[in-house]
TILO-895368 format. One line per 3 residues: number of its first residue (from 1); for each residue x, y, z of C-alpha. Coordinates in steps of 0.1 Angstrom, whole numbers, always signed. Layout:
REM residues N
NUM> X/Y/Z; ...
***
This chain:
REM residues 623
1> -519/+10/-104; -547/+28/-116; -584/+19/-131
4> -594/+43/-156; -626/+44/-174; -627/+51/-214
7> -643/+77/-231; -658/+52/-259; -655/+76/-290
10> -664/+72/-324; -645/+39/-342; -617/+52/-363
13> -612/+32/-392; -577/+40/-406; -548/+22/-385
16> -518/+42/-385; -502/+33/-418; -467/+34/-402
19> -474/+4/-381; -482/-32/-395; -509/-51/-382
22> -497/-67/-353; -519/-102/-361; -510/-102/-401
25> -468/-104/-396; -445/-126/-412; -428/-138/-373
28> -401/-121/-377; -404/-97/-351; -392/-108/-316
31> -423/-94/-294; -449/-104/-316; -481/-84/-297
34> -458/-49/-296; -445/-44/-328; -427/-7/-338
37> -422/-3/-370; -381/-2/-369; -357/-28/-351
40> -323/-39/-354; -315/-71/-355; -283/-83/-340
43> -285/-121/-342; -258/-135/-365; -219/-142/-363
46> -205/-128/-329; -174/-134/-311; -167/-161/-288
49> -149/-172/-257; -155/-204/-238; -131/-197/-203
52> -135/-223/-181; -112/-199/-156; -134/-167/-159
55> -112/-144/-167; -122/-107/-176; -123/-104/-213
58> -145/-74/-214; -116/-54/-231; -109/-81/-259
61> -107/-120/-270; -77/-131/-279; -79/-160/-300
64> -113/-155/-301; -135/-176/-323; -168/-168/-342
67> -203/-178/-331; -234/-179/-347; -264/-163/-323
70> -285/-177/-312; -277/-206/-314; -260/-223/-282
73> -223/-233/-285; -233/-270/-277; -253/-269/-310
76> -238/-275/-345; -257/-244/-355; -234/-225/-340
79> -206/-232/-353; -187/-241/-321; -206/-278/-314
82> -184/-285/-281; -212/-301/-260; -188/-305/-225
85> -196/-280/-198; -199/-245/-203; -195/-228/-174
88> -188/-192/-182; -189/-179/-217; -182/-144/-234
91> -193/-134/-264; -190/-96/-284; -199/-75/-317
94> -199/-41/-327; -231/-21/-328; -226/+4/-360
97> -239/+35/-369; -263/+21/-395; -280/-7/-372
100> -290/+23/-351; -304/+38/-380; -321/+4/-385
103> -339/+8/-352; -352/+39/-359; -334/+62/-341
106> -338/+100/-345; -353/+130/-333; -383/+110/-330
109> -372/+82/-313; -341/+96/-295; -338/+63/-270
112> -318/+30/-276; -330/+0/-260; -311/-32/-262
115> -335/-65/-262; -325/-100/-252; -348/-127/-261
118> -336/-150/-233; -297/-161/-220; -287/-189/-199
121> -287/-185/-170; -267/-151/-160; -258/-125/-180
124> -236/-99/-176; -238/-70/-203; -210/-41/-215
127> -210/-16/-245; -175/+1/-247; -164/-16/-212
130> -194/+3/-192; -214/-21/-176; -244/-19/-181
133> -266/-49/-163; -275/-79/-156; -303/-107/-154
136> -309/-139/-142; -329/-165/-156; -327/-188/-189
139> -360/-191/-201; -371/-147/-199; -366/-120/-214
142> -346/-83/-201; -334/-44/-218; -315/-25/-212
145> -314/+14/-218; -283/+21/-237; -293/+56/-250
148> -261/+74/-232; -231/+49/-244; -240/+43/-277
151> -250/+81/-283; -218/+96/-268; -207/+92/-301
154> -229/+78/-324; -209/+76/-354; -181/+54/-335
157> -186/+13/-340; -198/+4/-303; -187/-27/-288
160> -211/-50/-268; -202/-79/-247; -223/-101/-227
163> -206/-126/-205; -231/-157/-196; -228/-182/-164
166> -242/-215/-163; -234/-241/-140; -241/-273/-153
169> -248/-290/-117; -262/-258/-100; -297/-276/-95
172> -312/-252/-79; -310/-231/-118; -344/-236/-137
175> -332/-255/-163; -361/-281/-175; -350/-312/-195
178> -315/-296/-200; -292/-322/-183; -265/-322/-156
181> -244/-353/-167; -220/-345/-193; -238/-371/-220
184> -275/-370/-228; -292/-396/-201; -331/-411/-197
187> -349/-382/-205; -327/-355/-202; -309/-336/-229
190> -280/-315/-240; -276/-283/-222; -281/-247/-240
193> -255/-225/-224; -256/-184/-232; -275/-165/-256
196> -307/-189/-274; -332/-163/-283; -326/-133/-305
199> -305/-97/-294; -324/-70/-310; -319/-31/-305
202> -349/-7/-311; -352/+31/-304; -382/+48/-288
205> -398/+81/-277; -387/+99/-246; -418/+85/-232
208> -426/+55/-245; -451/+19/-239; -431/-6/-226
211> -452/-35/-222; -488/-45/-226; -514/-70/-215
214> -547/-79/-229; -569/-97/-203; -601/-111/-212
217> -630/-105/-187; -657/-118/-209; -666/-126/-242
220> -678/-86/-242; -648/-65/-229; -615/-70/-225
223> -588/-51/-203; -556/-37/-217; -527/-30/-190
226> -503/-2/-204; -473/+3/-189; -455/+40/-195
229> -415/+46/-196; -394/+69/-195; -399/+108/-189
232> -435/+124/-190; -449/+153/-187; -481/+145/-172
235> -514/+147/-181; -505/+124/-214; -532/+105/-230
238> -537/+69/-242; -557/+54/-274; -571/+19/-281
241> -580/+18/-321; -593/-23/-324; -606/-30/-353
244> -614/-67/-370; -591/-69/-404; -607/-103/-415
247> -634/-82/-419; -624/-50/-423; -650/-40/-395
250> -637/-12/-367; -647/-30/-333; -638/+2/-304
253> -619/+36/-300; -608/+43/-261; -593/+76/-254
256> -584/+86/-217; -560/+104/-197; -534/+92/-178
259> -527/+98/-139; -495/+112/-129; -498/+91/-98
262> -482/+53/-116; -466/+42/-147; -491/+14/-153
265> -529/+17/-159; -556/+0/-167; -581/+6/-200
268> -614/-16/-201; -622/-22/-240; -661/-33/-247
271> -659/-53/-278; -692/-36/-292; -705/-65/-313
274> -703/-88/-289; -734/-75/-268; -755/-95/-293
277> -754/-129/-283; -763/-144/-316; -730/-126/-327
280> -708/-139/-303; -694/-164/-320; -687/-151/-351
283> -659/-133/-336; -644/-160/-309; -611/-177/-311
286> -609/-209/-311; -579/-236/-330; -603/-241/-358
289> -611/-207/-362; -583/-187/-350; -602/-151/-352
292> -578/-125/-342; -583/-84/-333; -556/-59/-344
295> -549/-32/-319; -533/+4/-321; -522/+15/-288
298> -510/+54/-288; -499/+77/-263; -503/+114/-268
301> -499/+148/-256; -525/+160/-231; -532/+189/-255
304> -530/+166/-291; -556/+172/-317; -576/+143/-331
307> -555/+147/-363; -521/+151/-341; -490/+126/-340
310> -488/+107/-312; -461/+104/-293; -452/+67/-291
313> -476/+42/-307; -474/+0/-312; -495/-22/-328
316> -506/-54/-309; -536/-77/-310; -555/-100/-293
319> -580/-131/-291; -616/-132/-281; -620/-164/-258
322> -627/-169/-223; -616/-209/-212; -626/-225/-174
325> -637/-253/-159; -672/-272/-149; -688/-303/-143
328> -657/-318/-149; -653/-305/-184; -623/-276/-199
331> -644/-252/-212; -639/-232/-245; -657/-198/-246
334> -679/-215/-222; -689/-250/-240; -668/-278/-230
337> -640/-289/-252; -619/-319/-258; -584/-315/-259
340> -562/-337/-282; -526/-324/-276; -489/-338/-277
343> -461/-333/-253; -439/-306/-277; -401/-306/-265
346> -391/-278/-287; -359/-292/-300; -341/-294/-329
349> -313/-319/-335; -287/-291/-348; -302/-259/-325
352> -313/-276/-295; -335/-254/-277; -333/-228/-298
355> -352/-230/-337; -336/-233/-364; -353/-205/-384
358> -381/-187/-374; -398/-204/-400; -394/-238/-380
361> -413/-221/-354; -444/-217/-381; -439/-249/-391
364> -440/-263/-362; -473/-252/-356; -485/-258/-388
367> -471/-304/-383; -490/-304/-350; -520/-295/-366
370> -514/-317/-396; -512/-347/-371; -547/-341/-358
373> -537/-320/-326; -555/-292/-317; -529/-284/-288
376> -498/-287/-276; -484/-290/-241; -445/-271/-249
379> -427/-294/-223; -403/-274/-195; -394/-247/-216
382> -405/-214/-222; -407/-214/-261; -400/-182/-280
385> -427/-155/-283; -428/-161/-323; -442/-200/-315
388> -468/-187/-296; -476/-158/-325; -479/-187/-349
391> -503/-206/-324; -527/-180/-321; -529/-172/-355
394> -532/-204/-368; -551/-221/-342; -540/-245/-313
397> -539/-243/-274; -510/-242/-256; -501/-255/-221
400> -476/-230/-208; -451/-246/-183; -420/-240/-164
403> -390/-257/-170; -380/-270/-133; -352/-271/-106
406> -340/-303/-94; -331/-296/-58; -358/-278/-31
409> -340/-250/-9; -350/-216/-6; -328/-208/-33
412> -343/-231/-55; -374/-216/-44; -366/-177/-49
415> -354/-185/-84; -377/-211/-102; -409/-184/-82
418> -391/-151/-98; -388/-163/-132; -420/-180/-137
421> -437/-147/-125; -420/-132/-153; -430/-160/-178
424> -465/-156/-171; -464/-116/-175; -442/-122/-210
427> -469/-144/-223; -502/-138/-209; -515/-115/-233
430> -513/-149/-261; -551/-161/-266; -532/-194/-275
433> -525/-203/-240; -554/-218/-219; -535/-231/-186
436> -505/-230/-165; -482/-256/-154; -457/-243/-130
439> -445/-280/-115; -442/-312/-133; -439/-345/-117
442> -427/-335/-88; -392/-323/-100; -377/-301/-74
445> -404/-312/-46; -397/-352/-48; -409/-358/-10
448> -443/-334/-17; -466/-365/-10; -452/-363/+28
451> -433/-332/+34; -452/-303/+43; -426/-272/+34
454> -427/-289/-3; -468/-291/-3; -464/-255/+3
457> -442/-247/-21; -461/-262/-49; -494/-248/-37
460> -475/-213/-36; -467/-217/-71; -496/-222/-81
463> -518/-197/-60; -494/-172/-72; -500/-179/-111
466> -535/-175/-101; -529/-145/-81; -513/-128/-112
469> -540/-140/-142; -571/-157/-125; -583/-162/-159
472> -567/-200/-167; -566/-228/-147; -536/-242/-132
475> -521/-272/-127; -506/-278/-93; -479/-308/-103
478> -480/-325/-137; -485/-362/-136; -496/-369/-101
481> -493/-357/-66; -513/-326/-73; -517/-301/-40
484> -549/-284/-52; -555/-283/-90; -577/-270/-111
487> -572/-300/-136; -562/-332/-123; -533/-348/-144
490> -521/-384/-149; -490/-397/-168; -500/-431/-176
493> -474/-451/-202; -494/-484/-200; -488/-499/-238
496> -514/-525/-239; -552/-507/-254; -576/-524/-230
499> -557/-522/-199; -553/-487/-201; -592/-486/-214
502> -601/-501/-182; -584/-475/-160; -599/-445/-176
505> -635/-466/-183; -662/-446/-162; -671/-427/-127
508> -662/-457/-109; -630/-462/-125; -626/-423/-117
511> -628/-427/-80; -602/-453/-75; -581/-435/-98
514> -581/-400/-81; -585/-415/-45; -560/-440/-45
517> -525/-449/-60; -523/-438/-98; -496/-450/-121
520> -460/-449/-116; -474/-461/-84; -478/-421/-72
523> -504/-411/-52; -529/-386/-75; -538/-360/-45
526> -513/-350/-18; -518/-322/+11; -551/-322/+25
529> -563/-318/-19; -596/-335/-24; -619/-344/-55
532> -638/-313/-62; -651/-332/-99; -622/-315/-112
535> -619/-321/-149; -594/-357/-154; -565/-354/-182
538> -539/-380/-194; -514/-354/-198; -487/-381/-207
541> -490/-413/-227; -479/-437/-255; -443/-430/-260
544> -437/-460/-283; -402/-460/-294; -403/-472/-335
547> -373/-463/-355; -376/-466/-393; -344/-461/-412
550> -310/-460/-392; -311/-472/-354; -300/-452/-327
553> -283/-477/-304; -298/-464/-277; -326/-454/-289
556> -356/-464/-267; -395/-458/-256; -419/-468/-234
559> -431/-501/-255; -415/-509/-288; -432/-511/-317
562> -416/-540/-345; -423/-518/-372; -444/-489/-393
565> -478/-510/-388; -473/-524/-355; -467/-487/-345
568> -498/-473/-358; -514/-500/-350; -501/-495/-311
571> -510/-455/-312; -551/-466/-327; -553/-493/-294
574> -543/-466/-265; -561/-441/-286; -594/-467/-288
577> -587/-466/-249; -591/-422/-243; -619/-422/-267
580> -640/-450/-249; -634/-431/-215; -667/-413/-200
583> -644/-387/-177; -615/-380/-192; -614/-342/-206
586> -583/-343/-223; -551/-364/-237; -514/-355/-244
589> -491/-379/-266; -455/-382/-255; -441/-373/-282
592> -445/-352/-316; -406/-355/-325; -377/-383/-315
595> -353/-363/-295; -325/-374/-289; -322/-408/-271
598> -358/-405/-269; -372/-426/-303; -410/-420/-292
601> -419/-391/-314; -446/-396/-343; -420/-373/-361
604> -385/-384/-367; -359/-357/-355; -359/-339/-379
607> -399/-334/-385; -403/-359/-416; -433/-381/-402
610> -425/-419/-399; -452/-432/-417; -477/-414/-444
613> -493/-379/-422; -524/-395/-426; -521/-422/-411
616> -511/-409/-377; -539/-383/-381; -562/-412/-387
619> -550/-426/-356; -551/-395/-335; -583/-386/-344
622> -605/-416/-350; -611/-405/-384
***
């Protein structure tokens, strides 16, 4: 990789008009900080085989049934709703002439590349029984170049298949609260086999940007990592138009040319109002003012003109915001914050893991700040890019986390490590998210507070999210039995207001409760970690289970609440309890929605709230 320094020109004020701005979408778009202005989209009905015996269907499904994508075949959504096992399933469509005229392909554009949002867990992929790859991994996303199959003759309907594999008690997969018994048990759910996120074709340039990253140094400059595909010439050069659209105000213009030495390079982007302090925060993101800058990125000809075409071009954008920690306080753009979030499973009772609509996704946003949140911890999963769109335009922090393995081998290892390196790269660029959690309570390193190869481990995950963005603290192990962590986490479901007042009181409380034997009777600090004054969260508590309406037999919480008033009443007393603490920098509610088996949500199911909105804000918030 190389460093290059821009050539800070003179702010260009028109956007190109072919490209929409990147922060002003409707969330439609699958990669919400690269958008082109052509796609195909190829979610919708598909064929389907479930073969338990893995046979090669590649040439054709007999008795094949239809599918609705992306929605898992466990889901009613689908149209399948057979929640056994899954093993191996196959699925197929035709690619037509006019959905690659939908993704712009031309003379312009003259390469096809075929998106997958995510699949779980491996996928195989075919057009006109040429393979073409494969991935592995549920929870991230992988292309494929399919510019010589599906142009060999471009007027013929194309077939794609994609065959998926996912063992349902392979515990060394990734697979987060997804469970391994064939019915839903304690906190586990039902599994999401195969494609869950959307299939999308898009042409592009010979040369082309194939992914981007916007790193914030400072509140002054930011640093945008370009990667280049495809065939160059050499000598090409790259341009950074930002410009503020809330107020119409042009913020930089970077020009520079490109090395012929790497396909990835680094552009530093000083945000020009920003050098006057008193301005600075006119222009920061934050969940109650969710400022965001829209971004042109162009590559060019060595030789183009200022008025020339470039020859590939995306528009992105990006956030403002620097977040840390001190004196054990979780700073936001460098004054400490208090974060009120709630444990977010991201499932829907007829989708599972996968939303609904895209417009659940915006709305899902939109309820959590309703409730009085002003983050949300997205619970072992890896949501889809469009959530986190709608969180940073619309304002709440987001606790990006891994969905874990069960079992601790080196396999287990070598997977979970790979795919939460490729996590953190998809989503690093959102301003939304302000730490990672790679490990939560323990799952997959259940001996870490005395085995030394799983200390390791979970100190290696960490150190290597650190390794790959040191801008946002990370935390070690969820819950308790952190190796070093930059936030210490508890997971406290005491029901009873004063007792759990007591525990989080003051300093003194503090020290026994980092130093000694936390709740769930779990050491806090294992490995040689010691109390550095961290900053304290209760990153799980409450879970009272209240059902109004129709019971769910076994339906159940942590406490039960006898009814509407009794519940709120409840949530006010452990919510007295956080707000009466002197140390504690943060809370997360378990839950926003029932799921499931799991009756704890403030939401029911299916998002209506159980009491008046207003009454659980009052609650959350004190006011």
């Amino acid at each position: 990789m190389s460093t290059l320094d821009g050539i800070v020109a003179a702010p260009d004020t028109t956007p190109s008009p072919a490209l929409p701005l990147a922060s002003r979408q409707d969330g439609t778009y699958p990669r919400p900080q690269m958008l082109r202005p052509h796609w195909a989209d190829l979610d919708g009905t598909w064929s389907f085989r479930n073969d338990g015996d893995d046979a090669d269907w590649r040439g054709g499904f007999p008795e094949a049934r239809d599918i609705v994508v992306p929605f898992p075949p466990e889901s009613v959504a689908s149209g399948i709703d057979e929640p056994g096992f899954h093993p191996v399933v196959w699925y197929s469509r035709p690619i037509t002439r006019a959905e690659l005229d939908a993704a712009g392909h031309g003379a312009e554009a003259p390469r096809l590349v075929l998106h997958f949002g995510a699949v779980d867990y491996r996928a195989r992929v075919w057009i006109d029984g040429q393979f073409i790859g494969e991935h592995e991994g549920g929870h991230t996303p992988f292309s494929f170049d399919v510019t010589e199959v599906l142009t060999a003759d471009p007027d013929a309907a194309h077939t794609l298949v994609v065959r998926a594999e996912d063992d349902p008690h392979d515990l060394t997969q990734p697979r987060g609260k997804q469970d391994w018994h064939e019915e839903p048990h304690a906190i586990w759910y039902r599994r999401t086999t195969g494609i869950w996120q959307t299939v999308w074709l898009e042409a592009v340039p010979t040369a082309s940007i194939e992914y981007l990253r916007w790193t914030n140094l400072d509140h002054q400059t930011v640093r945008l990592t370009v990667r280049i595909d495809g065939v160059r010439t050499g000598g090409e050069r790259l341009r950074v138009v930002a410009r503020w659209d809330e107020r119409d105000e042009p913020l930089a213009t970077i020009e520079t040319t490109l090395g012929d030495a790497s396909d990835e390079f680094e552009v530093l982007v000083p945000i020009a109002r920003q050098t006057n302090g008193q301005a600075e925060d006119e222009l920061q993101w934050t969940p109650e003012a969710p400022r965001l800058v829209d971004a042109t990125v162009s590559l060019l000809t060595a030789d183009a003109g200022a008025d020339s075409a470039p020859i590939d071009a995306v528009s992105s954008y990006f956030g403002v915001r620097t977040v840390g920690i001190d004196g054990g306080a979780f700073l936001l753009n460098g004054r400490s914050y208090d974060v009120r979030s709630v444990l977010n499973q991201g499932y829907w009772p007829d989708s599972h893991i996968a939303a609904p609509s895209r417009e659940a996704l915006r709305r899902e946003v939109e309820l959590i700040k309703e409730l009085g949140f002003n983050a949300a911890r997205n619970h072992q999963k890896v949501e889809d890019p469009r959530f986190l769109y709608w969180a940073d335009r619309l304002g709440i922090l987001v606790w990006g986390e891994a969905p874990g393995a069960y079992a601790f081998s080196p396999r287990a290892v070598q997977r979970l490590m790979r795919e939460w390196m490729d996590a953190v790269e998809r989503d690093a660029s959102h301003p939304s998210i302000v730490t990672w959690v790679p490990a939560n309570e323990s799952w997959g390193v259940q001996h870490i507070a005395t085995d030394p190869a799983q200390q390791a481990y979970a100190r290696a995950l960490a150190d290597v999210t650190r390794a790959i963005d040191p801008t946002r603290p990370v935390i070690s192990n969820d819950g308790w039995e952190h190796p070093e962590s930059d936030i210490i986490t508890v997971h406290d479901y005491e029901g009873d207001g004063p007792r759990l007042a007591a525990t989080y009181a003051d300093e003194a409380a503090r020290t026994v409760l980092v130093n000694g034997i936390g709740p769930a009777d779990r050491r806090i600090l294992v490995g040689g970690a010691v109390d550095h004054g961290q900053p304290v969260m209760l990153t799980e508590f409450g879970g009272v289970n209240y059902q109004p309406g129709a019971q769910r037999e076994d339906g159940w919480g942590y406490t039960t609440a006898a009814d509407g008033d009794d519940w709120i009443a409840r949530i006010t007393a452990l919510y007295d309890a956080i707000r009466a603490s002197s140390f504690l920098a943060g809370s997360c509610y378990t839950q926003l929605t029932d799921t499931m088996q799991e009756t704890n949500g403030l939401l029911n199911a299916d998002r209506t709230p159980k009491v008046p909105i207003e009454q659980i804000r009052r609650a959350v918030t004190g006011r």
